[in-house]
C-alpha angles and dihedrals in degrees: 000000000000125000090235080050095045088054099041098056095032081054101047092050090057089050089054089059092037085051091051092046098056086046098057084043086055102041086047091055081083103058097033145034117272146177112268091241092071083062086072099040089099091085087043097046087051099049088048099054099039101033100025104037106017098026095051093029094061086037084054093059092035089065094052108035102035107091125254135219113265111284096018107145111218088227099053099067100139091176089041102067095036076064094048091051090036092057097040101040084046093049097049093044087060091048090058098032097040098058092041094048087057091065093036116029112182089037133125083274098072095063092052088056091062089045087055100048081044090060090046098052084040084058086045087057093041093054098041088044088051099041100044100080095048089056104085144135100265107220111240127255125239117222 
């Protein structure tokens, strides 16, 4: 398995249990007393199970089981890990901003919202950019 591979799917484990725990902290918010932060965890919660867990899970298969052009090696994937830092360093941005922008919209925060959804599109472009070519009509063989 390839070591973009290897990361991807390693990552996106850690953001699964990252993505439960915020969800036990946020079912918990109605039987005991909680930090108001845990009031705006739902956004957070979100970003972590879909992007963190399903997005670079799925990311994480694409690199190793697409195929690549003749003579590709699996750990020179240039595109492959922009969209790996694009989409962690995206998704991480949003778990500290998101939370912060709640308590004070119009903030700094705010913007780096934006910047994080910015990264994360950017991810979204690096992946397609680096997938599309693998995806082709393979010619059949004669027997």
């Amino acid at each position: 398995m390839p070591p973009l591979t290897r990361w991807s799917i390693r990552t996106s484990f850690l953001y699964l249990l990252a993505a439960l725990l915020v969800g036990v902290l946020w079912a918990l918010r109605s039987l005991i007393s909680m930090p108001p932060v845990v009031n705006t965890l739902s956004p957070v919660y979100f970003h972590l199970f879909l992007v963190g867990w399903i997005t670079q899970l799925i990311f994480g298969v694409v690199f190793w089981l697409f195929p690549k052009s003749e003579g590709d090696r699996p750990d020179e994937e240039p595109l492959g890990w922009l969209t790996y830092i694009f989409l962690n360093s995206g998704l991480v941005l949003r778990l500290i901003a998101e939370p912060n922008s709640a308590f004070a919209p119009g903030s700094v925060w705010g913007w780096l919202l934006v910047v994080s959804a910015v990264l994360q599109w950017l991810a979204a472009l690096t992946f397609v950019a680096g997938t599309w070519p693998r995806v082709y009509e393979r010619k059949p063989t004669r027997r």
